[in-house]
N, CA, C and O atoms as a DFTB+ gen file, in Angstrom:
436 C
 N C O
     1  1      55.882     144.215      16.985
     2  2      55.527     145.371      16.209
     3  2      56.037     145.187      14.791
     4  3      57.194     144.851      14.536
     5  1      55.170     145.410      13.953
     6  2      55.510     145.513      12.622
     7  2      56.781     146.564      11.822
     8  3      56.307     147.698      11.886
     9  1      57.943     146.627      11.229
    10  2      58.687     147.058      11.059
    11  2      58.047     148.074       9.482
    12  3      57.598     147.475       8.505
    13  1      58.097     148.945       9.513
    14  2      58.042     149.893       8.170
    15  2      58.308     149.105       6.766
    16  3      59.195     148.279       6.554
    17  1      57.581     149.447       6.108
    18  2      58.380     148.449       4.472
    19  2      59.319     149.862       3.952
    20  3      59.028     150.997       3.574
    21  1      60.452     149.177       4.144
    22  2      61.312     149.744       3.024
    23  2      60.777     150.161       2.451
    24  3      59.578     150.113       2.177
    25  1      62.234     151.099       1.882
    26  2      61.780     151.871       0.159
    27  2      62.655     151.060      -0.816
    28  3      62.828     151.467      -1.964
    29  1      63.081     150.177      -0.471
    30  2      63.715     149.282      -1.614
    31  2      65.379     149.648      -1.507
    32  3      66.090     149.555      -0.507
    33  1      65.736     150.072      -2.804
    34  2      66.890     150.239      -2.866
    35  2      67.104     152.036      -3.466
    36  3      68.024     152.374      -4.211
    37  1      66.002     153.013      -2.915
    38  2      65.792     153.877      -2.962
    39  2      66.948     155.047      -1.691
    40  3      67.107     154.699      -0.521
    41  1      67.396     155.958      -2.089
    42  2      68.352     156.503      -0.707
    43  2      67.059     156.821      -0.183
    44  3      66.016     156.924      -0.828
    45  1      67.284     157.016       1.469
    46  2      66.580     157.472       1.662
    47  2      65.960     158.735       2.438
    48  3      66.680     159.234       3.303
    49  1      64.826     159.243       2.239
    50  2      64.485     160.901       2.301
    51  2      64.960     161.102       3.535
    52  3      65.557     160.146       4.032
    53  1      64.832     162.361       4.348
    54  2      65.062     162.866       6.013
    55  2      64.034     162.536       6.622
    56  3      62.927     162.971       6.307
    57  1      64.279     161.530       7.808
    58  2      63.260     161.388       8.762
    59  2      62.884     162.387       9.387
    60  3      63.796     162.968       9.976
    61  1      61.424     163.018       9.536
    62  2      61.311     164.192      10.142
    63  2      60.505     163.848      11.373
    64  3      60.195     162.662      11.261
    65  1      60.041     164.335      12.462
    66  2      59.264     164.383      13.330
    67  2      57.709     163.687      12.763
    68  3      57.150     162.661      13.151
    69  1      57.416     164.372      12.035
    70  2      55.871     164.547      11.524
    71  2      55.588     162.935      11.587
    72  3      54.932     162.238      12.361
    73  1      56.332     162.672      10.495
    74  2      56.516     160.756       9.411
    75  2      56.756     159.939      11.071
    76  3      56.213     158.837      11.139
    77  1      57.415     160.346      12.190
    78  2      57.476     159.564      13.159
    79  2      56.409     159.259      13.882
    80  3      56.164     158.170      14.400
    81  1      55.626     160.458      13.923
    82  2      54.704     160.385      14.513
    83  2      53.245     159.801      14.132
    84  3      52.313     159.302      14.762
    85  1      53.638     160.254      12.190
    86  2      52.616     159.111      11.658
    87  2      52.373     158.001      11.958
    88  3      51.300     157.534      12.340
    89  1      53.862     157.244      11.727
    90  2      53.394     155.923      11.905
    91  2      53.338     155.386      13.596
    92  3      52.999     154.221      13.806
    93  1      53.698     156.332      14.808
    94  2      53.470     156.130      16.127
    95  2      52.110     155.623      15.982
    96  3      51.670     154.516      16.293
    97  1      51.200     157.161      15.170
    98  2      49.427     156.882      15.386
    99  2      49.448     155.261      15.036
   100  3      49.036     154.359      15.764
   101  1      50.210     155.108      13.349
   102  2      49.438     154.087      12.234
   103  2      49.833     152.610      13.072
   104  3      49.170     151.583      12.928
   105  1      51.219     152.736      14.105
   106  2      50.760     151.207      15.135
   107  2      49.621     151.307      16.127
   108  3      48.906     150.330      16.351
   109  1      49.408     152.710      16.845
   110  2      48.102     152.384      17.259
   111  2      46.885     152.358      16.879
   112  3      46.009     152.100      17.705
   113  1      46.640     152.563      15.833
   114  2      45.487     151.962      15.045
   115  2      45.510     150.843      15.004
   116  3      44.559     150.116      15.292
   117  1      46.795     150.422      14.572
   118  2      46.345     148.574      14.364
   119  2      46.245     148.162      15.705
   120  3      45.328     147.366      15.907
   121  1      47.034     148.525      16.834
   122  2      46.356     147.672      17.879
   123  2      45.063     147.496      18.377
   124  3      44.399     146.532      18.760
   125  1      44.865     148.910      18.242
   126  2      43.139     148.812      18.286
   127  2      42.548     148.700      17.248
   128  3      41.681     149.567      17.136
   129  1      42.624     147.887      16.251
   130  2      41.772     147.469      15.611
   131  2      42.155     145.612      15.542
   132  3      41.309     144.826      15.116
   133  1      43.571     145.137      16.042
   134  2      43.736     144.331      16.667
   135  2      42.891     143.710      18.029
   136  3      42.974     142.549      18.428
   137  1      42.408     144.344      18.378
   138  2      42.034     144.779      19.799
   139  2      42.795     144.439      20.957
   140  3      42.231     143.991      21.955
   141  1      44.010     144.611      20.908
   142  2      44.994     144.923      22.071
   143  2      44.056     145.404      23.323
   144  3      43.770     144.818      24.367
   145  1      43.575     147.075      22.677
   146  2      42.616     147.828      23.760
   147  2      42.064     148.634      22.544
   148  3      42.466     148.786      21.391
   149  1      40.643     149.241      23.468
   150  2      39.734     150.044      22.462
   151  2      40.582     151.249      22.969
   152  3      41.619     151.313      23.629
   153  1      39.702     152.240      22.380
   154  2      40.243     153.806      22.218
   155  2      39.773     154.216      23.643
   156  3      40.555     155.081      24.038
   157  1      38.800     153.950      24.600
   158  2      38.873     154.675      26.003
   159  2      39.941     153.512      26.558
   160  3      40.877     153.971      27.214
   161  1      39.925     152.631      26.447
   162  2      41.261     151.394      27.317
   163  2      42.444     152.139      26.971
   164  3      43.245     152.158      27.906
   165  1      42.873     152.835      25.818
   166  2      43.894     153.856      26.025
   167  2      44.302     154.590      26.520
   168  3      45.342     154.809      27.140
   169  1      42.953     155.340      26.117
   170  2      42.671     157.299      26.785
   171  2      43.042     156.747      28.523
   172  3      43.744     157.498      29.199
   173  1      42.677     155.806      28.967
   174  2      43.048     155.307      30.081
   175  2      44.124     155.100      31.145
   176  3      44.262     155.343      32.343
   177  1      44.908     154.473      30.037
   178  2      46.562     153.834      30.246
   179  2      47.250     155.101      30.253
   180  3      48.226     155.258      30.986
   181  1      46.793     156.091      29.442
   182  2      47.483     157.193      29.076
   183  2      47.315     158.143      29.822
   184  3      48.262     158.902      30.030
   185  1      45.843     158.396      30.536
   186  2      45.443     159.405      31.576
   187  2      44.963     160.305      30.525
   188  3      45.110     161.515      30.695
   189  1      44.389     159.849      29.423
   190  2      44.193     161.444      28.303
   191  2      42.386     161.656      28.491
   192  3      41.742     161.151      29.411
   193  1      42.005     162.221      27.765
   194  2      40.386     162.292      27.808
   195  2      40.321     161.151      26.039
   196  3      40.992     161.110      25.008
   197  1      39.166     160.453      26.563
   198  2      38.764     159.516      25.244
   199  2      38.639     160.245      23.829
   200  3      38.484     159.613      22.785
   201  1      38.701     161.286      23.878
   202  2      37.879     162.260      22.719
   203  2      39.479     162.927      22.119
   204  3      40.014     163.145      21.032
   205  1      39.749     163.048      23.340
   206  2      41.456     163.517      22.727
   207  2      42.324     162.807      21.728
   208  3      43.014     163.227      20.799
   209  1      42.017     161.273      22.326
   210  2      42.837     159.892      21.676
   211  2      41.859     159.890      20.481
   212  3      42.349     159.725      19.364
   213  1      40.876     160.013      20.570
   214  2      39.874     159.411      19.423
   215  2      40.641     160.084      18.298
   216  3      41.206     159.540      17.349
   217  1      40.528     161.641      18.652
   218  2      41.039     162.935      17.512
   219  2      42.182     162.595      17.113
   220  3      42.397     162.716      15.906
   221  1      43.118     162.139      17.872
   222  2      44.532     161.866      17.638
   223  2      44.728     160.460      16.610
   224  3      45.594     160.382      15.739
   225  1      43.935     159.617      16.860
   226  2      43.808     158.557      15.908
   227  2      43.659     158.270      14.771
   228  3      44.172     157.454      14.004
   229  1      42.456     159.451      14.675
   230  2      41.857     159.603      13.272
   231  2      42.573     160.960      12.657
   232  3      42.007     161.619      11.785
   233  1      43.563     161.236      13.064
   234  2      44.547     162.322      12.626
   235  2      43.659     164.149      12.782
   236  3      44.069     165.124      12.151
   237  1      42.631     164.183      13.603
   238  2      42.060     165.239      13.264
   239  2      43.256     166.546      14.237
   240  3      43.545     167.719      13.998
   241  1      43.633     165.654      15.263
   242  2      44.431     166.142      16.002
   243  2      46.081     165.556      16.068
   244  3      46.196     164.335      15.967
   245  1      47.195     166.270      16.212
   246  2      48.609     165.678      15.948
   247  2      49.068     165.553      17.840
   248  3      48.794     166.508      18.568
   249  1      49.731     164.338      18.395
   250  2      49.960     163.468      19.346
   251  2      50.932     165.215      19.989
   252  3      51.148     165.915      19.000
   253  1      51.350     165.750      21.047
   254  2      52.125     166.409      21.565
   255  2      53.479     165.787      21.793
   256  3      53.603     164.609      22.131
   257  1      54.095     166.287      21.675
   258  2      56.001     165.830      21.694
   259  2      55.608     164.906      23.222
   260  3      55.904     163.712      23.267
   261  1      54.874     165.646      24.518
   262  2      55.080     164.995      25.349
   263  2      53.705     163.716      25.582
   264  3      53.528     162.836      26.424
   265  1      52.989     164.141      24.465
   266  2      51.728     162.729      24.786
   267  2      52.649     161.359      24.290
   268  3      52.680     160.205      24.719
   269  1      53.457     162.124      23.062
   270  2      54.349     160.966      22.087
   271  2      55.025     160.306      22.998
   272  3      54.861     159.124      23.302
   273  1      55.787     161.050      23.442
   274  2      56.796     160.552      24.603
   275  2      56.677     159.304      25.732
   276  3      57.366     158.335      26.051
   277  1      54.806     160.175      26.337
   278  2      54.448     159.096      27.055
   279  2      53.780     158.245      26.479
   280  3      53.541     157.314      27.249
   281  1      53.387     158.115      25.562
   282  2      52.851     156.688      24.602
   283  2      53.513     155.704      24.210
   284  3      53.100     154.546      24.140
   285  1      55.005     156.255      23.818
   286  2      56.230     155.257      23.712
   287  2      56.392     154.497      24.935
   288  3      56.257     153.274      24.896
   289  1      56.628     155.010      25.865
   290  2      56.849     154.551      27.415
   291  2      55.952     153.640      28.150
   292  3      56.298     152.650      28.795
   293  1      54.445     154.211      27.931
   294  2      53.798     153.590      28.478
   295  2      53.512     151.558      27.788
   296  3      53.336     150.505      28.402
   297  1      53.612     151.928      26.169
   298  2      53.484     150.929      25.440
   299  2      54.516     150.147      25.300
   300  3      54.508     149.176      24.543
   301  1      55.436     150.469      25.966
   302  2      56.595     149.847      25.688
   303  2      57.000     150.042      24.043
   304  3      57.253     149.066      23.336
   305  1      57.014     150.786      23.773
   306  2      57.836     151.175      22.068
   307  2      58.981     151.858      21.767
   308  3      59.137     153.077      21.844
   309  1      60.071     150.737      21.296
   310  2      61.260     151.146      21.672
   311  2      61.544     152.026      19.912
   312  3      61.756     151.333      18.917
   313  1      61.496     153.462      19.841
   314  2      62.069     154.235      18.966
   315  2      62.476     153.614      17.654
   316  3      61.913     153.727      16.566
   317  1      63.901     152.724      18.064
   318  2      64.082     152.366      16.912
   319  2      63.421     151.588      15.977
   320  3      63.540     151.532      14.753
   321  1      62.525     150.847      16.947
   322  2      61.317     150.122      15.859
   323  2      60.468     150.551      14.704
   324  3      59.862     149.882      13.867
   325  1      60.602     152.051      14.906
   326  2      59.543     152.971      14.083
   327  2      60.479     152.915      13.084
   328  3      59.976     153.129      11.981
   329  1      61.895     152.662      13.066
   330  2      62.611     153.194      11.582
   331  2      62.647     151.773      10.867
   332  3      62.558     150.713      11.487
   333  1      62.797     151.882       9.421
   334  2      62.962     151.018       8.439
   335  2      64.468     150.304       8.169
   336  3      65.356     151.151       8.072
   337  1      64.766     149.398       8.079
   338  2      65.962     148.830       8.225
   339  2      66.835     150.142       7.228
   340  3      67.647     150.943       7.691
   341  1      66.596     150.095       6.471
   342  2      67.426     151.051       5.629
   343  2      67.602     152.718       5.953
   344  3      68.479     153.488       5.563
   345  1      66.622     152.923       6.672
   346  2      67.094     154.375       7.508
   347  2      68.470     153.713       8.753
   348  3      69.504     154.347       8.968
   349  1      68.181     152.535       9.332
   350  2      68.756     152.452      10.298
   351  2      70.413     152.615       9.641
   352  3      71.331     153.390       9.914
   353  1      70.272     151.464       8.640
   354  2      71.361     151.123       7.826
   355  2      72.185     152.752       7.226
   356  3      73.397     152.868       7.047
   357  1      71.319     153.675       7.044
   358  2      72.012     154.901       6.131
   359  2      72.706     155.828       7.478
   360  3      73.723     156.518       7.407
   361  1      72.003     155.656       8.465
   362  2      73.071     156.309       9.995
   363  2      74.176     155.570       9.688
   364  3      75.020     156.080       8.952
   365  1      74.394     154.043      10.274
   366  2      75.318     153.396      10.296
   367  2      76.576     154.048       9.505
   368  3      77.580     154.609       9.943
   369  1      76.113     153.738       8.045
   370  2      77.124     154.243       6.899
   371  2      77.483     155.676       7.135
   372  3      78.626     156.006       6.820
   373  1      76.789     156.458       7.575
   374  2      77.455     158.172       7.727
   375  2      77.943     158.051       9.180
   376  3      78.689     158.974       9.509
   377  1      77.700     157.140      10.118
   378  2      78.287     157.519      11.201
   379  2      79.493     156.750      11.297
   380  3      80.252     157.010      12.230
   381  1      79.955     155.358      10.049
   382  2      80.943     154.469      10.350
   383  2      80.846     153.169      11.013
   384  3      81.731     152.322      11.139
   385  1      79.192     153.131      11.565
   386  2      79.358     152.364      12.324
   387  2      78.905     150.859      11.361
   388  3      78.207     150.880      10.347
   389  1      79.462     149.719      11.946
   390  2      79.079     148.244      11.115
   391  2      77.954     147.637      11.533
   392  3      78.037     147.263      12.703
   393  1      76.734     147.359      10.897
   394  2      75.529     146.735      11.822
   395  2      74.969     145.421      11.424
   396  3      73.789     145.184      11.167
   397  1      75.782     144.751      11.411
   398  2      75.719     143.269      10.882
   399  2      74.497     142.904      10.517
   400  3      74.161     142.570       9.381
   401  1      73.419     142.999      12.040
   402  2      72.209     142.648      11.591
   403  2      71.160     143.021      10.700
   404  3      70.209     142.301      10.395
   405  1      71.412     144.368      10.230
   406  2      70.691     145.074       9.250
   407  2      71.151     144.740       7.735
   408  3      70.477     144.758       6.704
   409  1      72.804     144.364       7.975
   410  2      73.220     144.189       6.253
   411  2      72.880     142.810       5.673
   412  3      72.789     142.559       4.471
   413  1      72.649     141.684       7.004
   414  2      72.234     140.564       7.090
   415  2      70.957     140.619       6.313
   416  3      70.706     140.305       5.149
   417  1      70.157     141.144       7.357
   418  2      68.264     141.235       6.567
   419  2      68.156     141.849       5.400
   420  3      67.338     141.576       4.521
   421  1      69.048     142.753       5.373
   422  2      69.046     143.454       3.502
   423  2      69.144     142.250       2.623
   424  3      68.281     141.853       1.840
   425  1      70.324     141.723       2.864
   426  2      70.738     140.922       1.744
   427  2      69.191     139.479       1.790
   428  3      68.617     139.006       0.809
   429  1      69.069     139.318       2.524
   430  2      67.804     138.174       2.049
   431  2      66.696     138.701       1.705
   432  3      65.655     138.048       1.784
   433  1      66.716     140.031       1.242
   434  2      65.529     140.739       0.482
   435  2      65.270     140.353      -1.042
   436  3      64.353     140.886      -1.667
């Protein structure tokens, strides 16, 4: 899975629900346009109606806390993938914690 592009050396804004869920849709777009699976090979995996996923894709409709939930699960998409090294990195620093591998990939930016 493709990791978010940074905002550079920008702080950065509050992750909200909404922005998570954006980019949940904006990896499944690329898979299906990858062709991983089409949009009923989803609606499928997922148990949803094709028309539901379609709406949800093309943003006409927003994913439910619990469709999200099971889309992560089913796809195997582990959460933290959706964040940008530098969100990960700005917890770290307010929570204390040291994350080697993130200050690592910063610095070869």
């Amino acid at each position: 899975m493709m990791r978010p592009i940074s905002a550079g050396n920008k702080v950065p804004r509050r992750l909200t629900f909404q922005e998570l869920s954006d980019r949940l849709i904006r990896e499944l777009n690329q898979r299906v346009r990858r062709g991983d699976f089409t949009e009923r090979g989803l609606a499928r995996l997922l148990g949803a109606s094709q028309p539901h996923i379609h709406n949800v894709l093309k943003g006409v409709r927003r994913p439910s806390t619990p469709l999200a939930d099971h889309i992560l699960i089913k796809l195997q998409i582990a959460l933290q993938s959706m964040l940008t090294d530098e969100e990960i990195r700005s917890v770290c620093v307010k929570k204390g914690w040291k994350c080697p591998l993130i200050e690592e990939n910063l610095g070869r930016r």
